[in-house]
Rosetta silent file (secondary structure, phi, psi, omega in degrees, C-alpha in Angstrom):
SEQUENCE: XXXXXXXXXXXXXXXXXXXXXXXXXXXXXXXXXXXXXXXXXXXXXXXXXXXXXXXXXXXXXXXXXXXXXXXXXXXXXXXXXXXXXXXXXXX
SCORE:     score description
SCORE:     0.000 S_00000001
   1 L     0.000  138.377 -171.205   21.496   -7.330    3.161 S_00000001
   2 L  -151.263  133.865 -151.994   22.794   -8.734    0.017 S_00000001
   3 L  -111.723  126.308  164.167   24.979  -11.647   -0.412 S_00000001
   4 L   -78.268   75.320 -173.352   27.728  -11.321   -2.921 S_00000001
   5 H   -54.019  -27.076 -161.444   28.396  -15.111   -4.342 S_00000001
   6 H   -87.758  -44.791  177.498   31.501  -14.675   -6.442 S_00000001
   7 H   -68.309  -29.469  167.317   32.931  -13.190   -2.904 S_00000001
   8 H  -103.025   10.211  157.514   31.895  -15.959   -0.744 S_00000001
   9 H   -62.537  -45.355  154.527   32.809  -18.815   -3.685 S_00000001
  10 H   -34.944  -46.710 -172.113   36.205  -17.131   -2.593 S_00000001
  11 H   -89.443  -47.065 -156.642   36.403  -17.400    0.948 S_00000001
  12 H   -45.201  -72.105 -140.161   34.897  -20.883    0.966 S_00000001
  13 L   -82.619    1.126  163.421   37.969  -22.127   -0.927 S_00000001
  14 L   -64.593  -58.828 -152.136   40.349  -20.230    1.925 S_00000001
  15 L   -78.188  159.034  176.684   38.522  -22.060    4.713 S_00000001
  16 L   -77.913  162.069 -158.484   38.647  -25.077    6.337 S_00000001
  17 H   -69.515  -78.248 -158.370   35.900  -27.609    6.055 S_00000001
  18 H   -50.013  -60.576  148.700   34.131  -26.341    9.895 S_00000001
  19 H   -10.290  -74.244 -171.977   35.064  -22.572    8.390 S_00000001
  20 H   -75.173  -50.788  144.905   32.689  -23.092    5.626 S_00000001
  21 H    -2.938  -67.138  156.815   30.205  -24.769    7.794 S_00000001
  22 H   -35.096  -77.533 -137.663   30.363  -21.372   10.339 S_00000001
  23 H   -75.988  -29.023 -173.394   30.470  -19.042    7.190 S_00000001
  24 H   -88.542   -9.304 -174.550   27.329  -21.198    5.465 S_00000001
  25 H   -78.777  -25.001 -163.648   25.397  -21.346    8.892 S_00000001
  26 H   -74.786  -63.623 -173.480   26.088  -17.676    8.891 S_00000001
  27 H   -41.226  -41.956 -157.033   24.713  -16.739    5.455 S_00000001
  28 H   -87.396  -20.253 -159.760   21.337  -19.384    6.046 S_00000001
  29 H   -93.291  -48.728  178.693   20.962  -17.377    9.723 S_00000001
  30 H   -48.685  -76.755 -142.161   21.241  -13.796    7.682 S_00000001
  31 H   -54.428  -26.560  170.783   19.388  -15.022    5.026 S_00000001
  32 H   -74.251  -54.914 -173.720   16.271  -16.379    7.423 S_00000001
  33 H   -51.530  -25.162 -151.609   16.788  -12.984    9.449 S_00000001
  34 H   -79.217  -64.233 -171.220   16.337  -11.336    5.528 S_00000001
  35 H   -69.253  -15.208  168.203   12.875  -13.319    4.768 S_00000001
  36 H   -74.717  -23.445 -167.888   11.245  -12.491    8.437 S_00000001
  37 H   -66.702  -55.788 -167.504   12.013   -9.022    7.592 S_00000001
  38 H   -41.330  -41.676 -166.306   10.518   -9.534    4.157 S_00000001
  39 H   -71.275  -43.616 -168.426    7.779  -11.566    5.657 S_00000001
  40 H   -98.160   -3.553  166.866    6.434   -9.155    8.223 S_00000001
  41 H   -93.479  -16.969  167.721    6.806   -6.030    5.977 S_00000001
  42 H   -64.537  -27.258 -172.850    4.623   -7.796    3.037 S_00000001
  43 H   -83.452  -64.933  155.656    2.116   -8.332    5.835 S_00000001
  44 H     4.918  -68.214 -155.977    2.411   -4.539    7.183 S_00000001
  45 H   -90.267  -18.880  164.175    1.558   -3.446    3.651 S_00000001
  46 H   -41.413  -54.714 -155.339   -1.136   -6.168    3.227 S_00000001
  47 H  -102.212   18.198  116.857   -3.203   -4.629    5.970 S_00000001
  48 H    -4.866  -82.330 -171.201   -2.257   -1.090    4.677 S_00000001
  49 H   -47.834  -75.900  171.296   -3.188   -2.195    1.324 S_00000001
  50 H    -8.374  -67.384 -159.514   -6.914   -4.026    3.413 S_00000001
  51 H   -68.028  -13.439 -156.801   -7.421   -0.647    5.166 S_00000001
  52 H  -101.428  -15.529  175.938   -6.897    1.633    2.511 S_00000001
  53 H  -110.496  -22.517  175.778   -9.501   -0.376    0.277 S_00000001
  54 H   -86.849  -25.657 -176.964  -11.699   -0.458    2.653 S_00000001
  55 H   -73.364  -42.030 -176.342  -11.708    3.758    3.356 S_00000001
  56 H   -61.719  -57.613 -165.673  -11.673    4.081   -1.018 S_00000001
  57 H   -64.783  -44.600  151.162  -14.829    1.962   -0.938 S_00000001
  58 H   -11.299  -56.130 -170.122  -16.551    4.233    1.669 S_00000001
  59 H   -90.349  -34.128  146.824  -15.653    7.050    0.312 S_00000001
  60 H     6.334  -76.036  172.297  -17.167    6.099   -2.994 S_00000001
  61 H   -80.075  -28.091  168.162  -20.206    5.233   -1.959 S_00000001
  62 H   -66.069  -38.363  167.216  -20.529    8.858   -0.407 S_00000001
  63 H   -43.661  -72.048 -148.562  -19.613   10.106   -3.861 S_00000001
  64 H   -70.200  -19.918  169.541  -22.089    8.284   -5.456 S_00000001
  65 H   -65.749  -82.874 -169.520  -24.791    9.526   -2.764 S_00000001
  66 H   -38.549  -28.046  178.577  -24.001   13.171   -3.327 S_00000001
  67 H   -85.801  -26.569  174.026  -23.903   12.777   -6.961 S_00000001
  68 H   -72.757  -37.829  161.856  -27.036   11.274   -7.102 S_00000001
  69 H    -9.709  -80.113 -155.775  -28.470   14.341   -4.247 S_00000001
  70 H   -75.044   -3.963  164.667  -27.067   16.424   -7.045 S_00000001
  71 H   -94.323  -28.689  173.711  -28.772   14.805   -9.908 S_00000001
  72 H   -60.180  -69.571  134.824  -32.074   14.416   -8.073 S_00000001
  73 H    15.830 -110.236  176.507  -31.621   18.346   -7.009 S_00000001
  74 H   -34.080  -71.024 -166.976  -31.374   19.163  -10.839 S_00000001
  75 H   -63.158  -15.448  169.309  -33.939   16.963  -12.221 S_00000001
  76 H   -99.878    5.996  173.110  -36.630   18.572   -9.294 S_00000001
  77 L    99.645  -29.395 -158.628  -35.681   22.098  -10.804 S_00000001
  78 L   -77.890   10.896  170.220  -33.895   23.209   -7.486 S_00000001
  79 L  -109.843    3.668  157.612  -30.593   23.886   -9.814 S_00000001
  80 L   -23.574  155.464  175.059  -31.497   27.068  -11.422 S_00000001
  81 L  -122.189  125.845  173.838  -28.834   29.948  -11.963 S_00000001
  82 L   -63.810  146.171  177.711  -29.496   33.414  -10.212 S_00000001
  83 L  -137.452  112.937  155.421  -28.983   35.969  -13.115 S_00000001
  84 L    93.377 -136.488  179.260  -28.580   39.433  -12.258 S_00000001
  85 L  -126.971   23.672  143.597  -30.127   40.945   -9.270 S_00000001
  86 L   -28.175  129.425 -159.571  -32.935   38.155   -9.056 S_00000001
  87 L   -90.754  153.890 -153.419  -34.270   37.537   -6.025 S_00000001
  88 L   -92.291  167.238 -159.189  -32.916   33.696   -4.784 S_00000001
  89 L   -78.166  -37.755 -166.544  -36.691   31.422   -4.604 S_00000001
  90 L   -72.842   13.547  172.175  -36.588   31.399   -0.597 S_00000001
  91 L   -95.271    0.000    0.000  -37.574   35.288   -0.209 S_00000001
């Protein structure tokens, strides 16, 4: 919702004192309805943002297990390349 001031600097000067009263009660009751919206979709995406940070670090840390697997792996030898028609070590 987006309130257009040079259009309600307008009406105001139409209106009757209680008329701008109404029309300013209306605008602060939009404008509260605007910031609840605001309010509870910044929270929404907070615990988005929370869960979503919490799932990256997880998956992370499995990264970094597997990479070390695969550096241990290599550094014990077990990462040899078959060449040819080489028989694989487990026959």
């Amino acid at each position: 919702m987006r309130v257009d001031l040079r259009r309600d600097l307008a009406r105001k000067k139409m209106l009757d004192p209680r008329g701008e009263i109404a029309h300013m009660a209306g605008m602060t009751q939009a404008l509260e309805e605007q910031i609840a919206y605001l309010t509870r979709t910044v929270e929404e995406l907070s615990d988005v943002v929370a869960t979503q940070d919490a799932e990256l670090r997880r998956l992370t840390g499995i990264v970094d297990l597997l990479a070390q697997r695969a550096r241990d792996r290599e550094a014990d030898g077990g990462g040899g390349v078959i060449l040819g028609d080489e028989r694989p070590p487990h026959y």
